[in-house]
C-alpha positions in Angstrom: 4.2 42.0 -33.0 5.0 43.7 -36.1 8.8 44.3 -36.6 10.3 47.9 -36.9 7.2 49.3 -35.5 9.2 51.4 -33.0 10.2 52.0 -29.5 6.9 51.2 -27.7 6.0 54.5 -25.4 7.1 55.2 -22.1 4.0 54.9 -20.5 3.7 51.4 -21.4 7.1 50.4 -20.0 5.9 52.2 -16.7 2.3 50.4 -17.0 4.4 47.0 -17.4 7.1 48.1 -14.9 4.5 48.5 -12.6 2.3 45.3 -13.9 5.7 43.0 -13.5 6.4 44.0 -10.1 3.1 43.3 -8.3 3.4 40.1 -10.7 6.8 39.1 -8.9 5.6 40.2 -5.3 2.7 37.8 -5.4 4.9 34.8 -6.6 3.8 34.6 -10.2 6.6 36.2 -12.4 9.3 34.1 -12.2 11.6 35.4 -15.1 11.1 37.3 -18.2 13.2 40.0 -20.6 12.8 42.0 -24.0 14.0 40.7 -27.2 15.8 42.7 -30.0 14.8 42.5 -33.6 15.7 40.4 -36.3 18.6 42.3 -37.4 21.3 40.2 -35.6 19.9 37.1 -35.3 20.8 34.0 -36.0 18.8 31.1 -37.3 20.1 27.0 -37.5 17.5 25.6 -40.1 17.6 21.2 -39.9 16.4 20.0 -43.2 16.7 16.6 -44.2 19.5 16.0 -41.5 21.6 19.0 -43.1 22.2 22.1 -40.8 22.6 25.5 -41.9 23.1 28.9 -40.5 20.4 31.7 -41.6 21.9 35.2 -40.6 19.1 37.8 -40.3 17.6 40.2 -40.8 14.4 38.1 -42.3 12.6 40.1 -45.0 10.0 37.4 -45.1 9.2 37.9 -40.9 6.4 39.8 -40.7 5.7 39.2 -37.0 8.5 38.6 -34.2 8.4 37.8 -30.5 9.0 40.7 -28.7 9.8 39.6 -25.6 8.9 36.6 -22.6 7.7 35.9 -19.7 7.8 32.6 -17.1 4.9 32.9 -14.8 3.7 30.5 -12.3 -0.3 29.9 -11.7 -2.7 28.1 -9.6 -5.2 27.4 -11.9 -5.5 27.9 -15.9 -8.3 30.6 -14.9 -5.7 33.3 -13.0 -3.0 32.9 -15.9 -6.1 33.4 -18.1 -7.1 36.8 -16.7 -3.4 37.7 -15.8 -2.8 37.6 -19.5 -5.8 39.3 -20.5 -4.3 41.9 -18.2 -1.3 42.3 -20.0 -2.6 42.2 -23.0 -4.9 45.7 -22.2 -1.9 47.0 -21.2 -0.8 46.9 -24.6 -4.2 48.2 -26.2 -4.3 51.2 -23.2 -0.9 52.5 -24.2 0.0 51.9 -27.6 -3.3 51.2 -29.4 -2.1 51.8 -32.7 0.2 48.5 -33.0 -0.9 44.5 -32.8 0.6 42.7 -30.8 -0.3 39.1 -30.1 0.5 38.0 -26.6 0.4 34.3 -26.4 -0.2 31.9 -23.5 1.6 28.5 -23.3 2.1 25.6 -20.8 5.4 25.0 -20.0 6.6 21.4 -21.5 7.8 18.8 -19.1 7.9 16.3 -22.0 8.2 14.3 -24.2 8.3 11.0 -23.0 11.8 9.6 -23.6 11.1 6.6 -26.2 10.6 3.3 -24.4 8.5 5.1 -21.6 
C-alpha cells in the first residue's frame, strides 16, 4: 500500500480481527503481524560486495508492505479464494486506498550447490 495513507478504519481491523480468527481456528493462519512505516527502518544495501546501512525514511518508496501473513493450504485453489477474501475486506472497508495483497509460496530452497 501507499505509505502515510493513515490509520486504516476500525471496521476493517474488526472485519480482519474477525477474518484472522476463523483463519486460525480452521488451521490455516499460522502467524502474522502489522508493520510500521518507513520512518525507522533500516536498510543493508550489498553492492559489489560493499555493505551499507540506509536509514529511512525512503522518499523514493512509494509502496510499503503493510503487514504479513503465514498461512497454510491444501491446495493452491483455497489459498486462492482465502486471499481473494482478504483482499475484499480491504475494498469493503477502506475503498478509497490500494492496497496490493500478494500471494507467495513459501521457499524451501535453493538447492545447496553440489546438490
Amino acid at each position: 500500500m501507499e505509505e502515510g495513507v493513515g490509520t486504516p478504519p476500525k471496521e476493517l481491523f474488526e472485519a480482519m480481527d474477525t477474518y484472522i480468527a476463523g483463519q486460525a481456528e480452521k488451521g490455516v493462519f499460522l502467524d502474522g503481524g502489522g508493520l510500521y512505516g518507513t520512518e525507522d527502518a533500516v536498510n543493508f544495501v550489498v553492492r559489489k560486495g560493499e555493505v551499507s546501512r540506509v536509514d529511512g525514511p525512503y522518499a523514493e518508496a512509494k509502496e510499503v508492505v503493510g503487514g504479513w501473513a503465514i498461512m497454510q493450504y491444501d491446495t493452491l485453489e483455497d489459498a486462492v479464494a482465502d486471499q481473494q477474501e482478504f483482499a475484499a475486506l480491504h475494498a469493503k472497508y477502506w475503498p478509497e486506498v490500494t492496497v496490493i495483497s500478494t500471494l507467495r509460496q513459501i521457499s524451501d530452497g535453493p538447492e545447496a550447490p553440489g546438490d
